[in-house]
Biopython code that builds the backbone (N, CA, C, O; Angstrom):
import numpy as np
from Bio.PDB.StructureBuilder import StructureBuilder

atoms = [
    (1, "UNK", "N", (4.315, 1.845, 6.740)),
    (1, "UNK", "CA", (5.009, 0.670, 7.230)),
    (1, "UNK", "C", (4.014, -0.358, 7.763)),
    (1, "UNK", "O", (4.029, -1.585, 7.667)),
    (2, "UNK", "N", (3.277, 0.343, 8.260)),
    (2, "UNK", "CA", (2.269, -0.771, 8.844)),
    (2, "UNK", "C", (1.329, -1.156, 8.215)),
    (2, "UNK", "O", (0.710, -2.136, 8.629)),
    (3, "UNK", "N", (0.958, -0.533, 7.086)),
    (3, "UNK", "CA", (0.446, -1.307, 5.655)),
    (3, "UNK", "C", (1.002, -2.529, 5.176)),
    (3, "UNK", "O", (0.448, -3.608, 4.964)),
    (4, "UNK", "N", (2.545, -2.074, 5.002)),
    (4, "UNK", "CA", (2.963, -2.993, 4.201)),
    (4, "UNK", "C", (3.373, -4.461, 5.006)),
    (4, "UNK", "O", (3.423, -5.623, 4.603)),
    (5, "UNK", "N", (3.603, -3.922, 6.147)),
    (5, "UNK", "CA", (3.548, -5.750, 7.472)),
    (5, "UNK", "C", (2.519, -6.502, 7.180)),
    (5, "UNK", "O", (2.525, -7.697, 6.885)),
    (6, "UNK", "N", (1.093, -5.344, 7.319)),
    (6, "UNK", "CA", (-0.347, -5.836, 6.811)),
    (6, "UNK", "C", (-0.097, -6.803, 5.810)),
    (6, "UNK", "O", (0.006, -8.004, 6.059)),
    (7, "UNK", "N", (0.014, -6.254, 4.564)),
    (7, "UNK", "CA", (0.222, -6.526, 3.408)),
    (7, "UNK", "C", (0.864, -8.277, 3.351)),
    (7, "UNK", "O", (0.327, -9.205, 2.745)),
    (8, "UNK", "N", (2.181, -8.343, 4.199)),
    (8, "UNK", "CA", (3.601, -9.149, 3.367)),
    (8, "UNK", "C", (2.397, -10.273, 4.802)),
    (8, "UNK", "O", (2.424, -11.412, 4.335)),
    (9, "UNK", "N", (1.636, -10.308, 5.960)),
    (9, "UNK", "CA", (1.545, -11.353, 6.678)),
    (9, "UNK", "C", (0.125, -11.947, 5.865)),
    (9, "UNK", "O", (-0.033, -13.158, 5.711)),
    (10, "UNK", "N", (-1.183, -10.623, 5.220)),
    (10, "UNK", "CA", (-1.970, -11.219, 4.371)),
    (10, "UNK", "C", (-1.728, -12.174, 3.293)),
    (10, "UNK", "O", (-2.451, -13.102, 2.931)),
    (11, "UNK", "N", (-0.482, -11.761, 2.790)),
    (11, "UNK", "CA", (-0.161, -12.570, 1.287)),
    (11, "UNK", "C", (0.547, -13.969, 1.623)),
    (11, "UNK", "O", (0.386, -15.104, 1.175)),
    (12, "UNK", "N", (1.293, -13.491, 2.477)),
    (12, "UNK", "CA", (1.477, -14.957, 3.328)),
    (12, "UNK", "C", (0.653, -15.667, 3.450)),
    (12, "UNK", "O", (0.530, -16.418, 2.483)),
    (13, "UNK", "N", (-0.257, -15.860, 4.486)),
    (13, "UNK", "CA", (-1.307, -16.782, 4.851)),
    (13, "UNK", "C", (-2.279, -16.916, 3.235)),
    (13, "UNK", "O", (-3.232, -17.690, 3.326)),
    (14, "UNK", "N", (-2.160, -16.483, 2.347)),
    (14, "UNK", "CA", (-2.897, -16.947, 0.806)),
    (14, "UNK", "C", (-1.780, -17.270, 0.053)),
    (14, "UNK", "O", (-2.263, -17.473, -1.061)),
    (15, "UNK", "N", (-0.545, -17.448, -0.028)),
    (15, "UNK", "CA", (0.419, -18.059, -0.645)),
    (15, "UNK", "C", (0.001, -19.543, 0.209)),
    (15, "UNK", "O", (-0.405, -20.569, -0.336)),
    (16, "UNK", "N", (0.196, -19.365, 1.510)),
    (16, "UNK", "CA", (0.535, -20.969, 2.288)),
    (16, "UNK", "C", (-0.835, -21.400, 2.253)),
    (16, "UNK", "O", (-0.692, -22.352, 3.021)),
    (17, "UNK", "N", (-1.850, -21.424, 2.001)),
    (17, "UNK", "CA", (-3.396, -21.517, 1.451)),
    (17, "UNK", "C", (-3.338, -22.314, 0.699)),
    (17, "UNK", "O", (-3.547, -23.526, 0.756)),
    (18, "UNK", "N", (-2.866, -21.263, -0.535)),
    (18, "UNK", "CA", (-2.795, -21.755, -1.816)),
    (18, "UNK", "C", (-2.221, -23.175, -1.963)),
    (18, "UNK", "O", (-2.819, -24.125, -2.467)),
    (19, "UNK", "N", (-0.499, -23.191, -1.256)),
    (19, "UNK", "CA", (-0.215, -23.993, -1.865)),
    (19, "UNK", "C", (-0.407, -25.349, -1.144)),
    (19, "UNK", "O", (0.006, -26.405, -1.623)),
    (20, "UNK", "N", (-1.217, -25.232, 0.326)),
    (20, "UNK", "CA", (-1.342, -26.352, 0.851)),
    (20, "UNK", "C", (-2.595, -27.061, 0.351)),
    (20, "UNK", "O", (-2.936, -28.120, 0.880)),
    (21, "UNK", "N", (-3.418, -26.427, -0.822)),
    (21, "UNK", "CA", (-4.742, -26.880, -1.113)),
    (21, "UNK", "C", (-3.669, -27.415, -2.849)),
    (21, "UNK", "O", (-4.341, -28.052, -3.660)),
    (22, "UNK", "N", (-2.727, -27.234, -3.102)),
    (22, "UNK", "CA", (-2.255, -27.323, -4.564)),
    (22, "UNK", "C", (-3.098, -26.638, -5.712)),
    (22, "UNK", "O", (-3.316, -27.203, -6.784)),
    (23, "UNK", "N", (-3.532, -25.431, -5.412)),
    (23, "UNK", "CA", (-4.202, -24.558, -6.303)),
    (23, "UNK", "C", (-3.535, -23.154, -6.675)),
    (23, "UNK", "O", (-3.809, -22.125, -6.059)),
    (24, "UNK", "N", (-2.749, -23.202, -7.604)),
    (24, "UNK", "CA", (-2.188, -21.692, -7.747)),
    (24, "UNK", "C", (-2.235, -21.621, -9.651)),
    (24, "UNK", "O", (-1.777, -22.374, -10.510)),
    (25, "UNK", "N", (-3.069, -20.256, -9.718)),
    (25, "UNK", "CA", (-3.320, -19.508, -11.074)),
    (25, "UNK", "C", (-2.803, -18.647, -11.407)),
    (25, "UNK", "O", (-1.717, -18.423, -10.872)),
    (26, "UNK", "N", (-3.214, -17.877, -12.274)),
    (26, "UNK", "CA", (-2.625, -16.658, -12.885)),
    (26, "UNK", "C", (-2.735, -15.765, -11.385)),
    (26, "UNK", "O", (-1.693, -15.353, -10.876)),
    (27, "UNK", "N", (-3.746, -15.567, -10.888)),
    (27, "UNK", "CA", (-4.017, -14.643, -9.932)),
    (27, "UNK", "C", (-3.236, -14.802, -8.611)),
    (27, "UNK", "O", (-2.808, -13.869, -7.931)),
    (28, "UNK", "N", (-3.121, -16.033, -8.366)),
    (28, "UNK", "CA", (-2.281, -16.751, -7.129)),
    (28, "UNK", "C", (-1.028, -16.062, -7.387)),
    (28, "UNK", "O", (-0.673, -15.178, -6.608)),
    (29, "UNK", "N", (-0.145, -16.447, -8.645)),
    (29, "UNK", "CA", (1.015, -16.166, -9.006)),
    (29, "UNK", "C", (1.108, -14.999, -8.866)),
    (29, "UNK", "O", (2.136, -14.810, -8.215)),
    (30, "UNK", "N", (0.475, -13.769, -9.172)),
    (30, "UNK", "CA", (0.402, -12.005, -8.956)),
    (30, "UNK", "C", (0.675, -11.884, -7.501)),
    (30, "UNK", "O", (1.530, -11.084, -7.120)),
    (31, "UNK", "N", (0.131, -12.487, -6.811)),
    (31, "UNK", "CA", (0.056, -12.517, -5.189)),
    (31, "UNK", "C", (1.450, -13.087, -4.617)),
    (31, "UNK", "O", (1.890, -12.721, -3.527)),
    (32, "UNK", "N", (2.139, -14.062, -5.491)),
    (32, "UNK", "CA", (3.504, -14.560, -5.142)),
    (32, "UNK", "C", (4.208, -13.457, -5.039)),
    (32, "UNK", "O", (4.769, -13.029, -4.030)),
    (33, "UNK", "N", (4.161, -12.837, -6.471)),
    (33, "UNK", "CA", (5.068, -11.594, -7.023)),
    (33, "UNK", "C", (4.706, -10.398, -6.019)),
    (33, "UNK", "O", (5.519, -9.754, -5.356)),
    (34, "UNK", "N", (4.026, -10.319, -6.031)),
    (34, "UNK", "CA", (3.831, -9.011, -4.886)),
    (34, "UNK", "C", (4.465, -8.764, -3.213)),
    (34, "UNK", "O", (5.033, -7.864, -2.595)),
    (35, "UNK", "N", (3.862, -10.470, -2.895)),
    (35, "UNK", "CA", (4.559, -10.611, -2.144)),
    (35, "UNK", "C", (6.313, -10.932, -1.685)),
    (35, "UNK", "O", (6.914, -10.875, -0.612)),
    (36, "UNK", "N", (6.748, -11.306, -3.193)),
    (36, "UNK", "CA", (8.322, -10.551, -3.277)),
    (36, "UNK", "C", (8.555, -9.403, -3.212)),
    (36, "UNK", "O", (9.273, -9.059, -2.273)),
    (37, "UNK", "N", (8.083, -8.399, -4.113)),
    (37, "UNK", "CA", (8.366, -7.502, -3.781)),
    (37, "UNK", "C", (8.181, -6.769, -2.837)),
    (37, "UNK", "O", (8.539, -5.596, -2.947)),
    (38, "UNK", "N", (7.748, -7.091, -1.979)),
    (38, "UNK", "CA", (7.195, -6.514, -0.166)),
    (38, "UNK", "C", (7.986, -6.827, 0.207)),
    (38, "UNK", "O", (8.487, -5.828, 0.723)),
    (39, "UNK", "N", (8.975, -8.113, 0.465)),
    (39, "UNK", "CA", (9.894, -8.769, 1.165)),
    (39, "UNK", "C", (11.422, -8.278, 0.545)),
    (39, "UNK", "O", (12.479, -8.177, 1.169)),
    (40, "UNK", "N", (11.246, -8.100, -0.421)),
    (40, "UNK", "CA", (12.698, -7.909, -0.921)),
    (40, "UNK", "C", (13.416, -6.625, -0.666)),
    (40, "UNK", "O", (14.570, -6.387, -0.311)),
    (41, "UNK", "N", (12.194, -5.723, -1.008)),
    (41, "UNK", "CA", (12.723, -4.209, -1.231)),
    (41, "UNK", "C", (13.614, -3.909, -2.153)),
    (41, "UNK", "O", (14.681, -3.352, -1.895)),
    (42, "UNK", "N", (13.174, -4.322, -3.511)),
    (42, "UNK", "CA", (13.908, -3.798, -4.737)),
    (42, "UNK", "C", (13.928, -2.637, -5.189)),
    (42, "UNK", "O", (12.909, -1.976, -4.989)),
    (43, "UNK", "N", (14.890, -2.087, -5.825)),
    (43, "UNK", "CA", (13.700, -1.177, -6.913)),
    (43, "UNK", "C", (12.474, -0.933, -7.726)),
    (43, "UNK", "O", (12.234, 0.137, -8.284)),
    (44, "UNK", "N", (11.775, -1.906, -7.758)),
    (44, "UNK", "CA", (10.632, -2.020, -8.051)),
    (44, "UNK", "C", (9.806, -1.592, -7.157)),
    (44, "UNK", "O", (8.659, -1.327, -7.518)),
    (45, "UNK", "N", (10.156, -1.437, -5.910)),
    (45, "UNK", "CA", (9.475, -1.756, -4.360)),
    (45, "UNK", "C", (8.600, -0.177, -4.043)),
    (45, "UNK", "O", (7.429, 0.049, -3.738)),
    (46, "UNK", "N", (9.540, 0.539, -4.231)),
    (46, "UNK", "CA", (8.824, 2.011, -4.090)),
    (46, "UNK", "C", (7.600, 1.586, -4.874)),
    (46, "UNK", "O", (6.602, 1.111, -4.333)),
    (47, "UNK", "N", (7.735, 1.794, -6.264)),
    (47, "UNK", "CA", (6.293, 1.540, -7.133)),
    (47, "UNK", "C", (5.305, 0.955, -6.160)),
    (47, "UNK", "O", (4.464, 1.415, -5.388)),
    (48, "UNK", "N", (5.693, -0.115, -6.465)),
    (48, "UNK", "CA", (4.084, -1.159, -5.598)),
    (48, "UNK", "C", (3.820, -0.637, -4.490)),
    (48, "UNK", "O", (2.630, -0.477, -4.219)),
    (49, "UNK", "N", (5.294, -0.035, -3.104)),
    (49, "UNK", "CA", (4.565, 0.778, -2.060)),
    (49, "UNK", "C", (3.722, 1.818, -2.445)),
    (49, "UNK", "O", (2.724, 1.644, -1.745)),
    (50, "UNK", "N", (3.512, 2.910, -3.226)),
    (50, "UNK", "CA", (2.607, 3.800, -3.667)),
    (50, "UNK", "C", (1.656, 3.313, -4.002)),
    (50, "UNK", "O", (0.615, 3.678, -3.454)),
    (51, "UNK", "N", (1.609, 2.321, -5.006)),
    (51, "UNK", "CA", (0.498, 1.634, -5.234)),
    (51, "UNK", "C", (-0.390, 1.289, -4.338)),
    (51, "UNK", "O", (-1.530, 1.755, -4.336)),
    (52, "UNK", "N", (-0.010, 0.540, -3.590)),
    (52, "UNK", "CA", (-0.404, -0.431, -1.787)),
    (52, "UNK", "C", (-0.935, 0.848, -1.244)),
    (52, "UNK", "O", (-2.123, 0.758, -0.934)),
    (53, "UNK", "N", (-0.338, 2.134, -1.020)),
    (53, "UNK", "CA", (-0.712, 3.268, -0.416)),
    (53, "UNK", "C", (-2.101, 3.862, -0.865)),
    (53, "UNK", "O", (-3.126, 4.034, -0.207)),
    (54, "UNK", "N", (-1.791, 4.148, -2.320)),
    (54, "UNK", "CA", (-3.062, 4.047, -3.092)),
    (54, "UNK", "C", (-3.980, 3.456, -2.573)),
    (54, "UNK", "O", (-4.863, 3.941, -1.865)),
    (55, "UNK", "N", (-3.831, 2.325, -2.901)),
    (55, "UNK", "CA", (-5.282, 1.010, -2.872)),
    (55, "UNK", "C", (-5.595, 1.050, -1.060)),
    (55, "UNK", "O", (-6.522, 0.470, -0.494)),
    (56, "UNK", "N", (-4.631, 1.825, -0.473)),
    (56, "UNK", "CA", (-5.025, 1.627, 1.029)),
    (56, "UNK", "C", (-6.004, 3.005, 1.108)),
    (56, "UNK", "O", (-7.124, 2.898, 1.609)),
    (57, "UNK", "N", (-5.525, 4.307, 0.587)),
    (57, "UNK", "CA", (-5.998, 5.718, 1.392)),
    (57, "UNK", "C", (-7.503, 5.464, 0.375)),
    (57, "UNK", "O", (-8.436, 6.160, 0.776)),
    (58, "UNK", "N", (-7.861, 4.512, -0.946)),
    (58, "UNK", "CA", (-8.818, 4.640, -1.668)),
    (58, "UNK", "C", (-10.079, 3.228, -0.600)),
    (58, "UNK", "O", (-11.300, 3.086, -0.538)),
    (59, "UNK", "N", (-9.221, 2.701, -0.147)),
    (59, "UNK", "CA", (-10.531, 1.891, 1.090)),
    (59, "UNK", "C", (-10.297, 2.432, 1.861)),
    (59, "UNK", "O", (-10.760, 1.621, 2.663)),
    (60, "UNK", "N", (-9.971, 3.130, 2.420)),
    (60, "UNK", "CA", (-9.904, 3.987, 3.756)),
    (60, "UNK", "C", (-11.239, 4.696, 3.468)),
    (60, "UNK", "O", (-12.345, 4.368, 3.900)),
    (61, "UNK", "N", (-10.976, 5.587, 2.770)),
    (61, "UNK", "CA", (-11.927, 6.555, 2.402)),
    (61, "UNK", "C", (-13.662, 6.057, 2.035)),
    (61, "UNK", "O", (-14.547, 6.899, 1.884)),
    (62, "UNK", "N", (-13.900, 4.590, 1.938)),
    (62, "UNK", "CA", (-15.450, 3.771, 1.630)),
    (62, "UNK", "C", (-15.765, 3.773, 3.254)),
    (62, "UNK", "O", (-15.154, 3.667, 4.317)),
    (63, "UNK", "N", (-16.665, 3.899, 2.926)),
    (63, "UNK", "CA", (-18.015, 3.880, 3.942)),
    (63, "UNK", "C", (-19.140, 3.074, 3.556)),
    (63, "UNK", "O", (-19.958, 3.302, 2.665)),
    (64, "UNK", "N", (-19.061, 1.961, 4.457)),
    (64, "UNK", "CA", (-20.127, 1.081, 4.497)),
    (64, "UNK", "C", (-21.681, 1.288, 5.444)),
    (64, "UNK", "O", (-22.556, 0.424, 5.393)),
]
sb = StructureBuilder()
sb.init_structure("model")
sb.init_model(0)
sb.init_chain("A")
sb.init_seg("    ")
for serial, (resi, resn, name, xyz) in enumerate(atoms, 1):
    if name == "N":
        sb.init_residue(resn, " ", resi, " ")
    sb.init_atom(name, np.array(xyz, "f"), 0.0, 1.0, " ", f" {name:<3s}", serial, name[0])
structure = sb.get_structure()
């Protein structure tokens, strides 16, 4: 859960970035979508949470 707050307030502040500079790409747009699905909680939503979980316990685990 507290990933995904992480998650939906990061993508926020680079959505409102984005669009206050008027720069949004292919990559911007992925970041829109994601950040729907964080907010919505579709069925789709499980997926990307595992995913997010993923991509979280796999930087967890780097050591700098």
């Amino acid at each position: 859960m507290l990933v995904s707050i992480s998650a939906v307030l990061l993508l926020g502040l680079l959505i409102w970035f984005l669009l206050r500079i008027r720069y949004l790409r292919w990559a911007d747009a992925l970041l829109c979508g994601t950040f729907g699905f964080l907010l919505a909680r579709t069925v789709a939503a499980p997926f990307l949470q595992a995913l997010l979980d993923g991509v979280n316990g796999f930087l967890g685990q780097l050591r700098f």
